[in-house]
N, C-alpha and C positions, 0 to 999 in steps of 0.2 A: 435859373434858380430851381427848376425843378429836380434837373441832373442833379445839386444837392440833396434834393430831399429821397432821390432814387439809391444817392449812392450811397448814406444810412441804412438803406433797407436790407444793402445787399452784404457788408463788411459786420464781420462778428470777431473779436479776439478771444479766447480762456479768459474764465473770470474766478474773482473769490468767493469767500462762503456769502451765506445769505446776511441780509444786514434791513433795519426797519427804521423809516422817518415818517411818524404819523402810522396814514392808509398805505403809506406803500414799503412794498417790500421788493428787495434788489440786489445784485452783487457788483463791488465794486470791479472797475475792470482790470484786467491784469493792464501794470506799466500809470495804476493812475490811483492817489491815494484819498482821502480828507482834507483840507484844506487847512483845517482846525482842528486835533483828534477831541476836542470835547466837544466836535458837532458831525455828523452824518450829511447834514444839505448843502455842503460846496464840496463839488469834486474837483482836484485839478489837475494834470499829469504829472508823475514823480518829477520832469528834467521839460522845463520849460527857459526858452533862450531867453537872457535879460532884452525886458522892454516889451514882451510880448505879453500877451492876456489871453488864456485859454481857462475855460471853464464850464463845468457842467452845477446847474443850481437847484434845488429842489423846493419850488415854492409850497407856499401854507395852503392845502386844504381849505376849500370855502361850502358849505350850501347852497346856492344863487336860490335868488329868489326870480330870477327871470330864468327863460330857458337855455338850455346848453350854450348856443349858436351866438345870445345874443352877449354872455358870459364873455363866454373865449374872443369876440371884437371886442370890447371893453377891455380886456386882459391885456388885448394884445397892445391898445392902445396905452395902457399903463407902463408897457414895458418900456415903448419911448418914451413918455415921460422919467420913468425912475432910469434911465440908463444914459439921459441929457441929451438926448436924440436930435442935434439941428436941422438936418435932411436926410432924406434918404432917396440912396443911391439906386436901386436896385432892387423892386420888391416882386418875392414870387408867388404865385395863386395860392389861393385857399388847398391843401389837400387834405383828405382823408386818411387817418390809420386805422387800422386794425388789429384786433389779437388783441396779448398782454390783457386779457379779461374784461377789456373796455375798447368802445369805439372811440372815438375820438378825432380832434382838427388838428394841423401844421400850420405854419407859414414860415417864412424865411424870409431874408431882408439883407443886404450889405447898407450900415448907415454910418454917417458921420456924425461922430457928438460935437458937443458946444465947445470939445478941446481942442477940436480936430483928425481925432483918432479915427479911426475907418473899423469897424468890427463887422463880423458877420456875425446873424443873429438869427437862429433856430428857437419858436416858440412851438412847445408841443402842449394842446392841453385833452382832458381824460375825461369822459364823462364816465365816471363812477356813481351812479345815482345811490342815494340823493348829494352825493358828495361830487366835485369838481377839482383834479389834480392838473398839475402841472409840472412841469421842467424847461428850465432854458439852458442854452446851448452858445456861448460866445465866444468868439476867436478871432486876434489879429494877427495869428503866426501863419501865413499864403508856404509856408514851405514845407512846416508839416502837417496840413492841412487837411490831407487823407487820413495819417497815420491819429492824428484825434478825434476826426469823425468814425475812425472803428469803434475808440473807445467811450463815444456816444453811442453809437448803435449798440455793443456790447449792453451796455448800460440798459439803454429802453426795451432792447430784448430781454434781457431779465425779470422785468418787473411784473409785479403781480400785485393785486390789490386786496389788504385785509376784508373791506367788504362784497368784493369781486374774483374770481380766480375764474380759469381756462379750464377749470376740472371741476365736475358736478358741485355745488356746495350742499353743506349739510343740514336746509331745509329741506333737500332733494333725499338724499344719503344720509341713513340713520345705524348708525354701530351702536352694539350696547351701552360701551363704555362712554356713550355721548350725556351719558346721567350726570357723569362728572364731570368738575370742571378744574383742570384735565387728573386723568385720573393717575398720574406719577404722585400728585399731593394727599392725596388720600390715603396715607400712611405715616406710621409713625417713623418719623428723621430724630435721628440722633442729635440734640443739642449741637452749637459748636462750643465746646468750654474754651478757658481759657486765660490769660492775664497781659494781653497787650491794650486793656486800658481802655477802651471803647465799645458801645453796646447801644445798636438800636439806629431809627431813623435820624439824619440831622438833616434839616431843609432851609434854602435861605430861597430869598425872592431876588436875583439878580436882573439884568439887562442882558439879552441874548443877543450877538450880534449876527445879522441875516446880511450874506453880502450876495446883492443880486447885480451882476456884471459886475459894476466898477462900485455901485455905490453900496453905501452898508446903511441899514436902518437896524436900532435898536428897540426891544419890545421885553419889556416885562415879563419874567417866566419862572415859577420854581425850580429849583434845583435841588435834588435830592441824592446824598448817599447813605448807605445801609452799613454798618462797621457791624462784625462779630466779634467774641471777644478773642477767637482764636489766629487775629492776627488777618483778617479777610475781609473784603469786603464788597461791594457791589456797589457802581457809581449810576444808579438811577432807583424807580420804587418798585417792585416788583411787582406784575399784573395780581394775583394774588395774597399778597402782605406778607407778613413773615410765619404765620401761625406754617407749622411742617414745611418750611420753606428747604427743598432742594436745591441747594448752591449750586452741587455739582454736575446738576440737569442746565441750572442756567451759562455756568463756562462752558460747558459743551455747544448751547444754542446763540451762546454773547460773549465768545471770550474778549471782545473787548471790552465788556462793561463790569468784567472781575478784576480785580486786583489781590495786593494785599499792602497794608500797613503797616508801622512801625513808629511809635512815640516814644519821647525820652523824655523828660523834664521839661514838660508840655509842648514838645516839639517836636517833627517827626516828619512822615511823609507817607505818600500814595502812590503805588508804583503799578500802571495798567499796561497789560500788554499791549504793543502798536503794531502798524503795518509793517515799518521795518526796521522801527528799534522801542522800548522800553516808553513811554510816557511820562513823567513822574510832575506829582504836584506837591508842593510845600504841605504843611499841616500844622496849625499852631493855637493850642488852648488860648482861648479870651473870655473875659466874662461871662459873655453870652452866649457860648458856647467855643465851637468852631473857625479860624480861620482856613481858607485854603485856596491856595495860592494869593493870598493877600485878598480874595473874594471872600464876603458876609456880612451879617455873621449868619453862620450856620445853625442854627438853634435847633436844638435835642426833641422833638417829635412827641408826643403823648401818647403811650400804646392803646391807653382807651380801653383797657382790660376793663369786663363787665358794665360797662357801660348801656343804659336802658334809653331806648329811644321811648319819642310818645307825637304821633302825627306824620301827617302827609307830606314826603319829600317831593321834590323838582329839579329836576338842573334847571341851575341859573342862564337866563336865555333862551331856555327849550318852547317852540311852540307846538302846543299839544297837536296831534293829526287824528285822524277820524280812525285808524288804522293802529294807532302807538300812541299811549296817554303820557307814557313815561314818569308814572308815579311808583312809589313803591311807601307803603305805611307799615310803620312800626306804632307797635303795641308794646303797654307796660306790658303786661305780664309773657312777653317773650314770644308771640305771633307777628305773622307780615303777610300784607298784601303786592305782591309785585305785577304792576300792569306795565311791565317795558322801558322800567330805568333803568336797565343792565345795558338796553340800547341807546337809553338817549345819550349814556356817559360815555360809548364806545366802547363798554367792553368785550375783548377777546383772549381769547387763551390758545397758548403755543400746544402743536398736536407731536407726539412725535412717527409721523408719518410723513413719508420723504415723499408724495405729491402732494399735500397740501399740509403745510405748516400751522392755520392758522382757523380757528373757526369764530366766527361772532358770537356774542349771546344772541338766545331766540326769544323773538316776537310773542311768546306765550302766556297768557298770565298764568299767576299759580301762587297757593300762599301755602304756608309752614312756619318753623320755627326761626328764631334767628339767634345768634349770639356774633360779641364782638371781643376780640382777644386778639393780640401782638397788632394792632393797628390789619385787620383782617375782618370781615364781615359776613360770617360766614349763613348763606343759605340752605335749608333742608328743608326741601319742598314733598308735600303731601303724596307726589304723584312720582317719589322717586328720586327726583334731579338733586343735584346736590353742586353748589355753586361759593366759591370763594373769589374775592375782590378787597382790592386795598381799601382802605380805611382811615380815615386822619380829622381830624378836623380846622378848618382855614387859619391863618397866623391868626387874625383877629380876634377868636373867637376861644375860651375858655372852655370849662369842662361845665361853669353856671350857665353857658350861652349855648351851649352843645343842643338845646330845642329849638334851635333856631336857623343852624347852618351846619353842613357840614360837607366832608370830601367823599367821594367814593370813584376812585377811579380818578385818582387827580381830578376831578370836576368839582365842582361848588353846588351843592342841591340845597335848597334852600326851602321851609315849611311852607307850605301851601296854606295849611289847615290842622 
């Protein structure tokens, strides 16, 4: 078992552009696609024999609240659990990895599930502090068996971590234009005009399916796309909202996640570029907004233009640290206090510099001005920095409730005080 775990280390194929699930960022490997193109965390090779099961999985990001070590054996033992594990055949030592921005444990395993099936089974997990990544690695095809563990190894060699990278970050490394956030939006963008009938965020709450080896659990998660009216659109929320939003910085950095649209007599469709042909999803007016692909309803978004906060926000679940309070108040008359909820909600902003892609928000507190415009929330701090971040507020919660909850950064923060 360990000659499998060596012979990962040592095989690398040509890979794609970069591509982001959660904390990690990765390029998919040549000869291996999406499993789903409306998901990033199953990979599986373009041309797999009938009856065989190969697969690369990109588990959910956790916090632990125990340490790394005792994390990743718990983890691992989940995996037999969720992949119907009866025995196992075959298990190899605890190893070490290194690189890819984080240290992190292996194991490996040849087991039999409850069906009878024989898989080999690569758990890799990542200690990204304070955060905890993983990937699994599954296969019952013994004949191309080297030629998929390239495109595993490809894979983990790729990766890099939004809160971790192999190259200085930029608590270390300070550029001017680190004021901004990032500094392509701080400029005026030309409108998109137009008359194909659509305009602004639409968001539905579907059931996302996670398929880990053979089994699939589903888990509740928004879904977001972005229509312009000139016919365009973007099938997620944009790290910083729509206010000077540059489309054609994001096809550049996501062209899978641009498309464009086309409606007819409330009917129409979404056409995304794929791996190796076109993606296309139905689109059909309902009351409630949006269907698409028969998923919704997609309901029309509130831009939240001038909208006044008054109180102490939180992300929902956050617990305060001695180090990160993760509040941030708003004031009527259009001042803010930010002690660290740009961090608790995870946000980042795309760089465009080709060694590091990605930088966090910082640790810093700092207060200034704020306003909220195109579902955008925009920061200008006293000391400079100037920071934008999506904006929305929760299905539940109206424009009368808006003191009470809201979104920043897909997160749920919710008044303190």
């Amino acid at each position: 078992m360990r000659a499998v775990l060596a012979l990962v280390a040592l095989l690398a194929p040509p890979q794609t552009e970069t591509q982001q699930v959660e904390n990690i960022n990765f390029r998919i490997p040549k000869g291996w696609k999406r499993f789903d193109p409306g998901t990033l965390r199953t990979l599986v090779p373009s041309e797999v024999a009938k009856g065989r099961v190969v697969g690369i999985y990109i588990g959910t990001g956790v916090e632990p609240a125990v340490p790394f070590r005792q994390w990743f054996d718990k983890a691992w033992e989940s995996v037999h659990q969720e992949q119907d594990v009866a025995k196992i055949l075959k298990e190899g030592e605890l190893e070490k990895v290194q690189g890819f921005g984080a240290g992190g444990l292996s194991k490996a395993a040849t087991v039999e599930l409850k069906n009878g099936l024989q898989l080999l089974v690569i758990f890799m997990g990542f200690d990204v502090k304070p955060r905890a990544e993983s990937i699994l690695f599954v296969s019952n095809d013994a004949e191309h068996f080297e030629e998929h563990v390239k495109g595993l190894t490809a894979f983990r060699d790729s990766m890099t971590f939004v809160s971790r990278g192999s190259e200085p970050t930029y608590s270390r490394v300070v550029w001017r234009e680190d004021l901004l956030s990032p500094s392509f939006t701080w400029k005026e963008v030309p409108k998109r005009k137009g008359t194909a009938g659509l305009s602004g965020i639409f968001r539905a709450m579907l059931m996302e399916e996670a398929r880990f080896g053979l089994n699939v659990r589903y888990t509740p998660k928004y879904s977001y796309v972005v229509f312009f009216p000139d016919g365009t659109c973007y099938r997620n929320l944009p790290e910083e909202g729509l206010l000077e939003i540059d489309l054609d910085y994001y096809r550049r950095r996501n062209p899978f996640g641009c498309g464009t649209y086309q409606m007819s007599e409330g009917a129409g469709t979404i056409t995304v570029q794929g791996e190796e042909k076109p993606f296309i999803q139905t689109l059909r007016r309902i009351p409630e907004g949006l269907s698409i692909d028969g998923k919704g309803p997609y309901r029309p978004v509130d831009p939240c233009d001038g909208m006044i906060l008054d109180g102490t926000f939180q992300r929902e679940g956050w617990e305060p640290r001695p180090e990160l309070r993760g509040t941030l108040t708003f004031r009527k008359d259009g001042t803010f206090e930010e002690d660290g909820l740009l961090c608790a909600v995870g946000m980042a902003w795309w760089r465009p510099r080709q060694y590091r892609a990605f930088q966090e928000a910082e640790a810093v507190p700092g207060k200034g001005r704020y306003r909220i415009l195109e579902n955008t929330l925009e920061l200008l701090y006293e000391d400079g920095r100037k920071r934008r971040v999506n904006f929305a507020l929760p299905m539940d919660v109206g424009r009368e409730k808006a003191g009470d909850a809201v979104m920043i950064n897909t997160q749920v923060c919710r008044r303190t005080k």
